[in-house]
N, C-alpha and C positions, 0 to 999 in steps of 0.2 A: 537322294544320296545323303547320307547322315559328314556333315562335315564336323573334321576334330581336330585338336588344339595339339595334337601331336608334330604337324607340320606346321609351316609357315601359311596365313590365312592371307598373306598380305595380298590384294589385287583385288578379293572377293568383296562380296556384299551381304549383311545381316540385316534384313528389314531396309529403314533408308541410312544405315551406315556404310560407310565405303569402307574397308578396311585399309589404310597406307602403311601402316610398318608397326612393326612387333619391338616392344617396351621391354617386354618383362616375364618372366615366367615362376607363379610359385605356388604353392601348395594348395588354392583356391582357383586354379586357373591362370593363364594367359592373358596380359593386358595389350592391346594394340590401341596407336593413335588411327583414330577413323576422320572423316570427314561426313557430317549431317547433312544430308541432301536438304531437307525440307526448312531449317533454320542457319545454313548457308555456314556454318561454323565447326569447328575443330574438336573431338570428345577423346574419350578413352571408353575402351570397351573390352570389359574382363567378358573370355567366354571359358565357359566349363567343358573339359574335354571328357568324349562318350562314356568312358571307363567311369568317370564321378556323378556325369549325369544320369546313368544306371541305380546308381544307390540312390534310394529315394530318402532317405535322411539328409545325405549331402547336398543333394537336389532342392529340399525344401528349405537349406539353412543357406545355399546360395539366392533362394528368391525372398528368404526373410532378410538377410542380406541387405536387400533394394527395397525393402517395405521400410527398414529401421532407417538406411541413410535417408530416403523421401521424406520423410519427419522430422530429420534434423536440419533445419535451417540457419544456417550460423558461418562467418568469414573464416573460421578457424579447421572447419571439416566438407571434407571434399562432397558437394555435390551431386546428387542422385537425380538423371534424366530420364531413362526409361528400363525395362527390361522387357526382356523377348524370347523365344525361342522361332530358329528359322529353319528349318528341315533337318530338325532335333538338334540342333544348338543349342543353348542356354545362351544370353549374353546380358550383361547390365553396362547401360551407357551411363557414363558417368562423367564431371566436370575435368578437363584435361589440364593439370597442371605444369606448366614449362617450367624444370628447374630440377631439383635431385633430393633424394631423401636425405635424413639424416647421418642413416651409416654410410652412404655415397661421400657425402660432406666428410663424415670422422676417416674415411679411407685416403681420402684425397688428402685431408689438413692435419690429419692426427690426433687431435682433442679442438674444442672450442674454449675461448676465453670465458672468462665465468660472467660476465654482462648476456654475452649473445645464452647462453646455455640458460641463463635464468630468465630470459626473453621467450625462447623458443617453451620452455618449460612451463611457462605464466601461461602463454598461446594455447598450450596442450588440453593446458587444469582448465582453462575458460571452456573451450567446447566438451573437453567431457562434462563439466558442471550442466550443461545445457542436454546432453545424452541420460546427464543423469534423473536429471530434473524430471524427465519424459519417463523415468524409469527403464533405462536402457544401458546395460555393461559393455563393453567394450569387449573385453576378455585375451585382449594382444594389444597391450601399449608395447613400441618398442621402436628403438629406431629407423626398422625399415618401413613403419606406418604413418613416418612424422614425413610430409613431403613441405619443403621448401621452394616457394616459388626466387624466380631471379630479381623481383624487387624486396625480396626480405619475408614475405606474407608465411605463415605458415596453415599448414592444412593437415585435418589429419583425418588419414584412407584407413580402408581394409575394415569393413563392418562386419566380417563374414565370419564372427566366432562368438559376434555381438549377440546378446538374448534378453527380453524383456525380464523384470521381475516378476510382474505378473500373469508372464503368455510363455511360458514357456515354449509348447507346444511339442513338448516329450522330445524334443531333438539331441537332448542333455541327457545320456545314460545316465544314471546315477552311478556313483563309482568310477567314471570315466572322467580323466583332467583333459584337458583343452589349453592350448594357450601356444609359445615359445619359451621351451624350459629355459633358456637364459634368464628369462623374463617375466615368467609368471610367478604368481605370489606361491604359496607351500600350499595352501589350502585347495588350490588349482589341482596340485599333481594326485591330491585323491580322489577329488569328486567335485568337479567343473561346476554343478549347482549351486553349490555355497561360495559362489563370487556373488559380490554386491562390489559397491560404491569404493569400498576401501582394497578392494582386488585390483582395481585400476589405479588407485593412489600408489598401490607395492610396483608394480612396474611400472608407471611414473617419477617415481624415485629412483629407479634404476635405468630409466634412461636419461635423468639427470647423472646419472654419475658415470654413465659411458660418455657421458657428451664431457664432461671435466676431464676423467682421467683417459678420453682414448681408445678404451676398449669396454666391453661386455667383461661382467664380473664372474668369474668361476669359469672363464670360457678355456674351451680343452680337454673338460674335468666331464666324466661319463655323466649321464642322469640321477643315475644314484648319488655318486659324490655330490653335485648341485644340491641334488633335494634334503641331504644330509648335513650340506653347508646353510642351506638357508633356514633350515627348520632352528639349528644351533643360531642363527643369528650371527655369523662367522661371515663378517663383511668388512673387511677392512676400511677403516676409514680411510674418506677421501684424502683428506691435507695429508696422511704418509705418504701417498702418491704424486700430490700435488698442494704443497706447503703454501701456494700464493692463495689457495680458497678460504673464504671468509671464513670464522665458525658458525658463523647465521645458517648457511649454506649448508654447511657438512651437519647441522644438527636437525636442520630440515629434512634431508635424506635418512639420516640415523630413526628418523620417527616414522619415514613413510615407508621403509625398510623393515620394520617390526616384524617376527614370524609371527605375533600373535595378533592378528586384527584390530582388536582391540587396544592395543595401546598406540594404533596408526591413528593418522587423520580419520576423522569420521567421515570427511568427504573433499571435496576437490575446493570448496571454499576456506575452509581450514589453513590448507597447504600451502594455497593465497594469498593469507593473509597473514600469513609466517613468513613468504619466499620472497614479498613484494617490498622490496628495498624503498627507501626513502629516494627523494628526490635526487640523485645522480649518487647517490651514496658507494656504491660499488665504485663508479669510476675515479671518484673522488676519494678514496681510498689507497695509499701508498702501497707499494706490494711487498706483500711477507716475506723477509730473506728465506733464501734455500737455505740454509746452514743458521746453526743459533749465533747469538751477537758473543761478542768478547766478552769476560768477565767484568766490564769496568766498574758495575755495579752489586759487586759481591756481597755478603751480609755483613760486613760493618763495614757498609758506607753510607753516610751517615746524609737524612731524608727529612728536609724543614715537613713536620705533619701539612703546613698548608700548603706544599709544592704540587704541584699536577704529576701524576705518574708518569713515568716515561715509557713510551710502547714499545717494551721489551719484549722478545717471544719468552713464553713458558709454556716447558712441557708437563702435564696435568698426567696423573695416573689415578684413579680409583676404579670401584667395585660396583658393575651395576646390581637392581635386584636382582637379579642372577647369580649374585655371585660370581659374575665374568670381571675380570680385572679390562681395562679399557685406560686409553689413553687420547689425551685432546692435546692438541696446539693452540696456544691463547695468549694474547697480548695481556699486556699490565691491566688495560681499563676494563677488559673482557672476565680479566680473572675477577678482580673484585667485585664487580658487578654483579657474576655468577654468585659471588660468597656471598654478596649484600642482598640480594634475592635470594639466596635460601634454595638456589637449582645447583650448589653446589656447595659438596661437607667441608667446612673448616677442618676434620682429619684429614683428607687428603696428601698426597705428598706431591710435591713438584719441586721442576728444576730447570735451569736453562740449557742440558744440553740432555740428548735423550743415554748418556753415560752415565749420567747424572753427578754430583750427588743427590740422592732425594731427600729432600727437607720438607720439615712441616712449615707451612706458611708465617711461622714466628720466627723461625731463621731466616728471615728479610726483612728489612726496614721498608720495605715496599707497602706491606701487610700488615706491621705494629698495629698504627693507626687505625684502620679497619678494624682488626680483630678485639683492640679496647673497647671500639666504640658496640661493638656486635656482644663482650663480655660487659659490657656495664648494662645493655638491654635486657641482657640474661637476667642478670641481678636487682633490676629491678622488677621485671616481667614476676621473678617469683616472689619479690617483697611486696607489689602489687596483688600478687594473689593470696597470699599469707594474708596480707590486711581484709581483703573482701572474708576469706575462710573465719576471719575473727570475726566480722562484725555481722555476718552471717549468725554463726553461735552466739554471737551476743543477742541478738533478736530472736531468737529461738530457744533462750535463757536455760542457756547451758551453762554450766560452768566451767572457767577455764584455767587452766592450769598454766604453768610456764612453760611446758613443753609443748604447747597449743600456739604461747604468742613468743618465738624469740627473738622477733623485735623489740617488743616491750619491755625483753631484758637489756636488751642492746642501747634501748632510748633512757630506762634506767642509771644505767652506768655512765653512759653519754652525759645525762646532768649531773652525775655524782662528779666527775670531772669538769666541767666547768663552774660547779659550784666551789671545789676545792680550788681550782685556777683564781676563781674569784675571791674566798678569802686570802688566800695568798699575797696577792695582791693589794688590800685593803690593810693587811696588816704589816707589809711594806712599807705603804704611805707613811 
């Protein structure tokens, strides 16, 4: 008798598992917790029902399945014990985790704080780094794949869309996307092949941002709309949903979110090593008003240049290369920072309330300071290079003209007036 996943298996027996009670049901099969006769302990055991284990492409991607988790050995991802087939079953025994997945968790809590989210997150990027290393894609990050044990541990399931780079083993139409449209990167929904390394980093960063704001992005929105959202890159930043998130955070997501690959993480150490906070820094961190502050620091209020800024929100509006206009939320030390590294244009406009007015960063005494010291770089950056360009053609015995050195008019002049200051002065005495 061919048994199937359509009913309840609970009582029976696959091999030496005991079946005791049904978990779960999803697009890969049916998971029950079992009990192991021969190693006297507690598993999970997804089995594939008749109708899938009929399709032998299905068939062979739920036993590649159990080949890819077997090779992954790591705290971070669940487990692989055996697989089987018992009078035409399919089943893969797997380690039993006590505790709920992620979207269980976002059902029940509503969002997570951004510590635990950036925890769970870190958790994720470590064992894929370790799937990937092996050259193995995941191809469904997403939060019903992240299980959470009840002492905090995270684990992450469901290998069953996973596929080597090197072994395919033709189970991947070409032309055909794989994944969970919520969740899967653009490149996915036309042709499942061309996932790599940074296909998992795109819905990695989308289940960082259901875990902040709550929910799955675009969710509601038919397939089309989705895949027309995400190819535009039409992703709302997190802090408009959730103003207390770092910008470290929300610029981490904005990179691993990229429709275009290539300007993502290149890989799960990357995102690491951007996402991985300083020592208690998050918590240590006072929380961003929901609302902007009062005007008390309007632009003629007047700012000793050697005072420390004060971490005032400001709202940031420019243009990426796209051409897409975008907006940030950013404290005093955050904006400067951005401008004094060069990650963000002195055009810019910004402003403390998102009504604005929008000012160029010279309409604040916040900024003066900065912006002198970033224009006197400027000026000499190119009087530095003027002088190399001259003495370049001087060695190269060109001759040079005035419109070659306008320095050398400038330094001209310069002595003509302190020589005149100087007889002046002599003939005072």
């Amino acid at each position: 008798m061919v048994r199937t996943a359509a009913h309840d298996l609970t009582g029976r027996t696959l091999g030496e598992f005991e079946i005791r009670e049904r978990v779960s049901t999803g697009g890969m099969g049916t998971v029950y917790k079992a009990f192991q006769t021969g190693m006297q302990r507690i598993v999970a055991i997804k089995v594939l029902p008749p109708d899938m284990a009929a399709n032998e492409v299905t068939l062979q991607r739920f036993y590649q399945e159990a080949k890819l988790a077997a090779q992954l050995d790591h705290p971070n991802i669940v487990r692989a014990i055996a697989a089987g087939t018992d009078e035409g079953t399919p089943y893969l025994a797997m380690e039993f985790v006590e505790g709920e997945t992620v979207k269980q968790r976002l059902k029940r809590q509503g969002k997570l704080n951004e510590p635990e989210a950036i925890r769970i997150t870190l958790a994720v990027a470590q064992a894929l780094s370790v799937a990937h290393a092996r050259s193995i894609i995941h191809r469904d990050i997403k939060p019903e794949n992240v299980l959470l044990t009840r002492d905090g541990q995270v684990k992450v399931a469901d290998f069953g869309l996973a596929k080597r780079l090197d072994q395919d083993l033709a189970l991947t139409q070409e032309g055909k996307g794989l994944g969970t449209t919520l969740y899967m990167a653009p490149e996915q929904f036309k042709n499942a092949r061309d996932a790599d390394a940074r296909t998992d980093v795109y819905s990695l960063g989308l289940t960082l941002y259901a875990m902040l704001s709550g929910a799955a992005p675009w969710a509601g929105l038919d397939i089309t709309e989705v895949y027309k959202r995400k190819q535009a890159g039409d992703l709302a930043p997190v802090r408009q949903l959730v103003p207390s998130v770092s910008s470290r955070t929300e610029s981490v997501i904005e990179r691993a979110t990229q429709p275009v690959p290539d300007r993502r993480y290149a890989n799960c150490g990357e995102l690491i090593a951007e996402l991985q906070p300083p020592a208690s820094a998050i918590m240590a961190r006072p929380a961003v008003l929901a609302r902007p502050l009062a005007d008390e620091q309007g632009p003629s209020a007047a700012v000793r240049p050697d005072a420390t800024p004060q971490a005032v929100d400001w709202f940031v509006r420019y243009f990426d290369k796209d051409g897409k206009r975008r907006q940030l939320r950013l404290r005093t030390d955050e904006l400067r920072q951005g401008v004094k590294s060069g990650r963000l244009a002195t055009d810019m406009r910004v402003a403390r309330s998102e009504q604005g007015p929008w000012l160029h960063l010279s309409a604040y005494n916040e900024f003066v300071d900065l912006l002198a010291q970033l224009s006197r770089g400027t000026q000499e950056a190119a009087m530095e290079k003027d002088i190399h360009k001259t003495v370049a053609a001087l060695h190269a015995g060109a001759p040079l003209r005035h419109r070659d050195r306008p320095w050398a008019l400038w330094l001209a002049i310069g002595a003509a007036v302190v020589a005149a200051a100087a007889l002046a002065v002599w003939l005072l005495q």
